[in-house]
C-alpha positions as CSV (number, residue, x, y, z in Angstrom):
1,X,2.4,26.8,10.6
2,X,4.3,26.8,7.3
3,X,7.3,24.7,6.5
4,X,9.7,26.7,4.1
5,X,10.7,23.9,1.4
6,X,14.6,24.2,0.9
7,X,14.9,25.1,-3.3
8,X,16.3,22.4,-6.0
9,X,20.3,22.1,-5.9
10,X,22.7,20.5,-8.3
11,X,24.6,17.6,-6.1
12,X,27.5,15.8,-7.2
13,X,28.1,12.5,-7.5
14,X,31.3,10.7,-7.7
15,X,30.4,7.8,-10.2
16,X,29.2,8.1,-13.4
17,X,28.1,4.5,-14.4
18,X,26.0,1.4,-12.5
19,X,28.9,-1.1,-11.3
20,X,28.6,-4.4,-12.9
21,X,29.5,-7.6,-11.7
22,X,30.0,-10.9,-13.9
23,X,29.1,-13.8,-11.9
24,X,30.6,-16.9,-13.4
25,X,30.3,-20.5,-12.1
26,X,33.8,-20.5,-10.6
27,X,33.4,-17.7,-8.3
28,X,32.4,-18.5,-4.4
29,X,29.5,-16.4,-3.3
30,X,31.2,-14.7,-0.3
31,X,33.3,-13.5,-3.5
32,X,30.9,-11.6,-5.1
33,X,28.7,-10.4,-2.5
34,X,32.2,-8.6,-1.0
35,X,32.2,-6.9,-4.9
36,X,28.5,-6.1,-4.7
37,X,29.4,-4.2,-1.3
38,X,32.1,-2.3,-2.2
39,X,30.5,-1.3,-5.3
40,X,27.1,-0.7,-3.6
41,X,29.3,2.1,-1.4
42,X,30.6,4.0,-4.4
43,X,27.2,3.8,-6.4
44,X,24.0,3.0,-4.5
45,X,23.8,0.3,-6.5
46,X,25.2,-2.8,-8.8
47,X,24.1,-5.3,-11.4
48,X,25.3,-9.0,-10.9
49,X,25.2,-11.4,-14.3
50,X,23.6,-14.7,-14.1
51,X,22.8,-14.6,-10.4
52,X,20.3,-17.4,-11.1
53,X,20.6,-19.8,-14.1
54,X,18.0,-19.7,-16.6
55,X,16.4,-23.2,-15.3
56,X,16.0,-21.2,-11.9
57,X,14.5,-18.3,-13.4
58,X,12.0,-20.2,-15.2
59,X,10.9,-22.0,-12.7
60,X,10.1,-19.2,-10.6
61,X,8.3,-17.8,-13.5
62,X,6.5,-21.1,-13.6
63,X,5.2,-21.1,-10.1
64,X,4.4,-17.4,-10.1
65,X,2.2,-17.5,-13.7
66,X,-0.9,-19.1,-11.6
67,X,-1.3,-16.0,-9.7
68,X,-0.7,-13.5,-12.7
69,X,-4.3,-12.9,-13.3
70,X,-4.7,-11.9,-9.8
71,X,-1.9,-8.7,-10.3
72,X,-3.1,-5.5,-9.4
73,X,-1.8,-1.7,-9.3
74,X,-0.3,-0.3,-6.6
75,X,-1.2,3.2,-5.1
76,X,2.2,5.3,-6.2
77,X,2.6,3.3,-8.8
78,X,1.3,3.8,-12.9
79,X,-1.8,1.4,-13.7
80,X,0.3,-0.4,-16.4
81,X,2.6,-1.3,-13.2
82,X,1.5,-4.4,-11.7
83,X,2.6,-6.4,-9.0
84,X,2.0,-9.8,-6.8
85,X,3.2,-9.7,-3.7
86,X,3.4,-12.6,-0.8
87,X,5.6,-14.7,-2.7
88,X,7.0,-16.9,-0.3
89,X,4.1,-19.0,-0.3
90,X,3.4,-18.6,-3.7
91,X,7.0,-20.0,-5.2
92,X,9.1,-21.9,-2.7
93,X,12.2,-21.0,-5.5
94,X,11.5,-17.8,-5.2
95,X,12.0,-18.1,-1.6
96,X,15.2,-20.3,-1.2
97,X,17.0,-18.5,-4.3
98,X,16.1,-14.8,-4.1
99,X,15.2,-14.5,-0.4
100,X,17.9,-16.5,0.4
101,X,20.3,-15.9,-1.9
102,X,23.8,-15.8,-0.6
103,X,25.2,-12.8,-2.0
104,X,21.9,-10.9,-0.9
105,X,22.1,-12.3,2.9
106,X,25.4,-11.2,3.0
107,X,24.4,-7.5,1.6
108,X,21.6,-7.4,3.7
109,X,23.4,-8.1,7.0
110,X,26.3,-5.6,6.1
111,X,24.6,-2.6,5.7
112,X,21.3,-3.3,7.8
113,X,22.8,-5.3,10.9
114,X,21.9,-2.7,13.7
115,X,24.7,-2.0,16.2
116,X,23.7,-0.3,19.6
117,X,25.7,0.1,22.4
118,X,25.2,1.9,25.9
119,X,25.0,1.5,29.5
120,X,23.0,-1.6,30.6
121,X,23.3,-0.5,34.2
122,X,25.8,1.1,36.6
123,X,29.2,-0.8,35.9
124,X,27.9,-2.7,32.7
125,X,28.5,-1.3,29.3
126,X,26.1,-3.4,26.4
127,X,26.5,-4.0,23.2
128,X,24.2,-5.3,20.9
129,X,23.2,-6.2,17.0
130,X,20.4,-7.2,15.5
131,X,20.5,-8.6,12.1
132,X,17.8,-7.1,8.9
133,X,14.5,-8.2,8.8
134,X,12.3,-9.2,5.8
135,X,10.9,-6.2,4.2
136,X,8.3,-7.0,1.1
137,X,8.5,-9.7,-1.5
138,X,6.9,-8.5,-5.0
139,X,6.4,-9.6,-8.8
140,X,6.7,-6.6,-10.6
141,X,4.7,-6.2,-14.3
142,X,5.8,-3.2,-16.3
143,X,3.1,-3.6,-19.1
144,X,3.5,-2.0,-22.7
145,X,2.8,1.9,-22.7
146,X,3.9,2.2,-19.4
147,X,5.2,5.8,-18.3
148,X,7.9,6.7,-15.8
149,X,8.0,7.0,-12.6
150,X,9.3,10.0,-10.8
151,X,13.1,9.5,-9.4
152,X,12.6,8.8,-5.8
153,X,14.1,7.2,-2.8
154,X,12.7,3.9,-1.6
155,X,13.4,4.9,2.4
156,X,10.4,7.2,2.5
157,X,8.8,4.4,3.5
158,X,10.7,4.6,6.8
159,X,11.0,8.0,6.9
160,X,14.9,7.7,6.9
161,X,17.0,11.3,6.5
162,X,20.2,11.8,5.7
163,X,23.0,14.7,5.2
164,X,25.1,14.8,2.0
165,X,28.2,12.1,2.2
166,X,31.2,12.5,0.7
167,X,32.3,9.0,1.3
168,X,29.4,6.1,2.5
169,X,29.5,5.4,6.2
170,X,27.2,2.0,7.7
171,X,24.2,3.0,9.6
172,X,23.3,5.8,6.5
173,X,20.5,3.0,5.4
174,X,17.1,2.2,6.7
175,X,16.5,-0.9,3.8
176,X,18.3,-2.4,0.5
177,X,16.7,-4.5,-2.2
178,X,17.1,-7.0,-4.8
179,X,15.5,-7.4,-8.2
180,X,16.3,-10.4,-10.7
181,X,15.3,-10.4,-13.8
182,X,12.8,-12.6,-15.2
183,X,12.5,-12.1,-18.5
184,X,14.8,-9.5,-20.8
185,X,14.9,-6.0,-19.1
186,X,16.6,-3.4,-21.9
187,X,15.9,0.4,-21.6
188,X,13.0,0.6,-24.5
189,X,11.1,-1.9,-22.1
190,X,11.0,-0.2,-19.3
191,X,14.7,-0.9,-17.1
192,X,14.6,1.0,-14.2
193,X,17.3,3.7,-14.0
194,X,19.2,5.4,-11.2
195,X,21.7,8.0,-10.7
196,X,24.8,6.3,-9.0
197,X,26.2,7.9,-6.1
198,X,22.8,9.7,-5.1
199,X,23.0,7.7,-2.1
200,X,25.0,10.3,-0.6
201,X,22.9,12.9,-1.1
202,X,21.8,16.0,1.0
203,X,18.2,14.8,1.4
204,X,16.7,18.5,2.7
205,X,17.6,19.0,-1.8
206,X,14.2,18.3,-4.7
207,X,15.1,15.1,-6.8
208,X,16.3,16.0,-10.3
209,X,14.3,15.8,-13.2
210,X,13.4,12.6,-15.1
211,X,15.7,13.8,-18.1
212,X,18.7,14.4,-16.1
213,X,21.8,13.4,-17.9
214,X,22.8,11.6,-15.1
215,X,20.5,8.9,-15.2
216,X,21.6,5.3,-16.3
217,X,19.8,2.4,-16.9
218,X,19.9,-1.1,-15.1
219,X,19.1,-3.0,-18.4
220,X,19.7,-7.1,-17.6
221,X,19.4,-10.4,-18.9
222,X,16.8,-12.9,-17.4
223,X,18.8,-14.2,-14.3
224,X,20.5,-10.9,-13.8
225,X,19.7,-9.3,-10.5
226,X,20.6,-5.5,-9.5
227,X,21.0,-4.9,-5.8
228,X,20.3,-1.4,-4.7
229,X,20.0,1.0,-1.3
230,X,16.9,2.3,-0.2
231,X,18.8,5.8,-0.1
232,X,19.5,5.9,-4.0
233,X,17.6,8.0,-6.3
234,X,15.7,5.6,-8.7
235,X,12.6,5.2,-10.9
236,X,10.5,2.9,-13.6
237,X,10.9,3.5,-17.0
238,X,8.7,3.9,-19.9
239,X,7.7,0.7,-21.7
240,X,8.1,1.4,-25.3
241,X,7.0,-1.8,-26.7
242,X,4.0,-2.9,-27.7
243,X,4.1,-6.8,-26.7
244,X,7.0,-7.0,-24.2
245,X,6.1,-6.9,-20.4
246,X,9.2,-6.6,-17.7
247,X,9.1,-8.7,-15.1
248,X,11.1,-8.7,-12.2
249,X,11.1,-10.8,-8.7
250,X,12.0,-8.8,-5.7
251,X,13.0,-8.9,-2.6
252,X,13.1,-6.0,0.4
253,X,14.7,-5.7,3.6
254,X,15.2,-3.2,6.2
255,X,16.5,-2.7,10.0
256,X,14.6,-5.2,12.6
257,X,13.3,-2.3,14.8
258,X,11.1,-0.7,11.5
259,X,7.5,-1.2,10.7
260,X,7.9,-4.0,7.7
261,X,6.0,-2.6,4.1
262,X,4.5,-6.1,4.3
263,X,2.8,-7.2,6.9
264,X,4.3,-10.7,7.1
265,X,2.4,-12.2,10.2
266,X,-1.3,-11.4,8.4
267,X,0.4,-12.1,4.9
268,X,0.5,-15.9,5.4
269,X,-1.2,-18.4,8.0
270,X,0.7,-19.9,10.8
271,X,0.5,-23.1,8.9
272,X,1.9,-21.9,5.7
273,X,4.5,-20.1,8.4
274,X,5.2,-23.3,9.8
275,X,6.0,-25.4,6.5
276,X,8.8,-22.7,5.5
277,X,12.3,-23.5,7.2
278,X,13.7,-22.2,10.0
279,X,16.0,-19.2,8.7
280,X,13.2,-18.0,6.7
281,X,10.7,-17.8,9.5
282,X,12.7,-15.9,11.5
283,X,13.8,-13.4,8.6
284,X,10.5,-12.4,8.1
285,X,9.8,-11.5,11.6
286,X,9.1,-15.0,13.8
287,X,12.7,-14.1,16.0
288,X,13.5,-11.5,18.9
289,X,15.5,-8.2,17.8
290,X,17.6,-7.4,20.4
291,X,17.0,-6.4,23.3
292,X,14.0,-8.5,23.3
293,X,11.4,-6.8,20.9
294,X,9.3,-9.1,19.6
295,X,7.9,-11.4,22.5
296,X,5.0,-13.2,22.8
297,X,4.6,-14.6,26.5
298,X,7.9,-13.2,27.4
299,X,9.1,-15.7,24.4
300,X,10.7,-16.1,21.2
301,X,8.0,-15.9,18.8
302,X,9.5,-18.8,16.9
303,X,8.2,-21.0,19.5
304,X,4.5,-20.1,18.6
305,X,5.6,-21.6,15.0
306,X,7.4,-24.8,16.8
307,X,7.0,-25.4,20.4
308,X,9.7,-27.6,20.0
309,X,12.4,-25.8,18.1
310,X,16.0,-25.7,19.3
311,X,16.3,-21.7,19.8
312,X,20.6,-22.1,20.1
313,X,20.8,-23.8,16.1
314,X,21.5,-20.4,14.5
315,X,20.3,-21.5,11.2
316,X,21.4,-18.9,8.8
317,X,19.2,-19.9,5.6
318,X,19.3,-22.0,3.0
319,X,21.3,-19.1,1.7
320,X,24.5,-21.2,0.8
321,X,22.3,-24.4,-0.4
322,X,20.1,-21.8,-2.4
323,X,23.2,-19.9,-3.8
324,X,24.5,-23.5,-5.5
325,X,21.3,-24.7,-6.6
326,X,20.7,-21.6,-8.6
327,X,24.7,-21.6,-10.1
């Protein structure tokens, strides 16, 4: 049987520009992540300045250079894109500042937290939610010469679907995302662009072309992170230079009941698990989604890690301690 595909369709968007956000040292991180979300609604996306300090930044750039020669392509992808992934074992700053980054939990959670509700039994009405889970964590290498990808939304991946919007409503998302910058990320060396306000798209509707006018780039300083839904319409640029090469540390997440991108339980060893703290291991997957996915002998999985851990200390991350360090 044949599938008609519905034709190509001008859609509208309500935003013309990428919102950006100045992060300065005076501003609390429950501050700006409450900017990043309302912004996030109108556009898809946002850019925050100097998310991470430049010491940060090259320190993760530091721990990641060992495993540089080991970068490979990715299918989907252009050769002359490269990535590393596992990273949480591979730069432990990384981890605490990008994984659990403040502003990032708290975008994560918002539009991710799943809410369900319904009838437990006669006479007991439930309701339940289960916080995001830990997605993929990549390097990414745009090399000189690279070409562009085609605009595309990251939520394939979960096979998300969604009706045009006019206005943003939670539970549209399957996943969000977080790249920082690592080096300098201007539009002749390869910045990925976006069309803000794509997120509200019919999705039955053919992505534009890669010269649509209404394309804008996400160019950003090292230590500049843009945060983006997995609904907006995006791509990689073209590397015009001949000796620059992008680099950008990311971070994915998406609703605890999905199949996770990266496998994070075959990724890393349940020693290496075991040395990471507590918030982390059950963000990538060692915790119980509720209602109760996720067992292992009837158990939280986080007592395979630790035998001993106390499962009532809701340790939320390092995500405030990681959020100063990197100020």
């Amino acid at each position: 049987m044949t599938v008609e595909q519905p034709q190509s369709q001008y859609q509208e968007t309500k935003v013309s520009e990428i919102p950006v956000i100045e992060l300065k040292s005076s501003a609390g991180g429950d501050a700006v992540a409450n900017e990043a979300i309302e912004a996030m609604k109108v556009a898809g996306v946002c850019i925050v300045r100097n998310l991470l300090d430049q010491s940060t930044v090259d320190k993760i750039h530091q721990e990641l250079q060992p495993w540089e020669q080991e970068q490979t392509s990715f299918e989907g992808f252009p050769k002359s894109y490269c990535q590393v992934s596992g990273l949480l074992s591979k730069s432990p700053t990384y981890a605490q500042c990008i994984v659990g980054n403040e502003v990032f939990t708290a975008v994560r959670n918002y539009f991710l937290t799943s809410t369900y509700e319904c009838w437990a039994e006669q006479g007991t009405w439930m309701s339940i939610q289960s916080p995001p889970q830990l997605d993929s964590t990549l390097a990414l290498y745009v090399n000189p010469g690279s070409g562009n990808q085609g605009l595309h939304r990251d939520d394939a991946t979960q096979q998300n679907w969604n009706t045009g919007a006019s206005e943003y409503r939670l539970g549209r998302d399957s996943g969000c995302a977080m790249m920082v910058a690592l080096n300098e990320c201007a539009r002749e060396q390869g910045a990925t662009r976006f069309i803000p306000g794509s997120h509200l798209w019919d999705y039955q509707y053919d992505h534009p072309k890669n010269d649509d006018p209404r394309v804008r780039y996400a160019e950003m300083r090292p230590g500049d992170a843009y945060l983006m839904l997995s609904s907006v319409t995006h791509a990689g640029s073209i590397n015009y230079s001949t000796d620059h090469r992008r680099v950008l540390a990311a971070v994915f997440a998406s609703r605890s009941h999905l199949r996770q991108v990266e496998n994070q339980y075959l990724t890393y060893d349940l020693e290496t698990v075991r040395k990471f703290p507590k918030w982390l291991q059950r963000f990538m997957g060692y915790s119980l989604s509720k209602l109760f996915q996720g067992w292992v002998d009837k158990k939280d999985p986080l007592l395979v890690v630790d035998p001993n851990v106390d499962l009532n200390d809701e340790d939320d991350g390092g995500a405030k301690t990681a959020m100063k360090e990197s100020m």
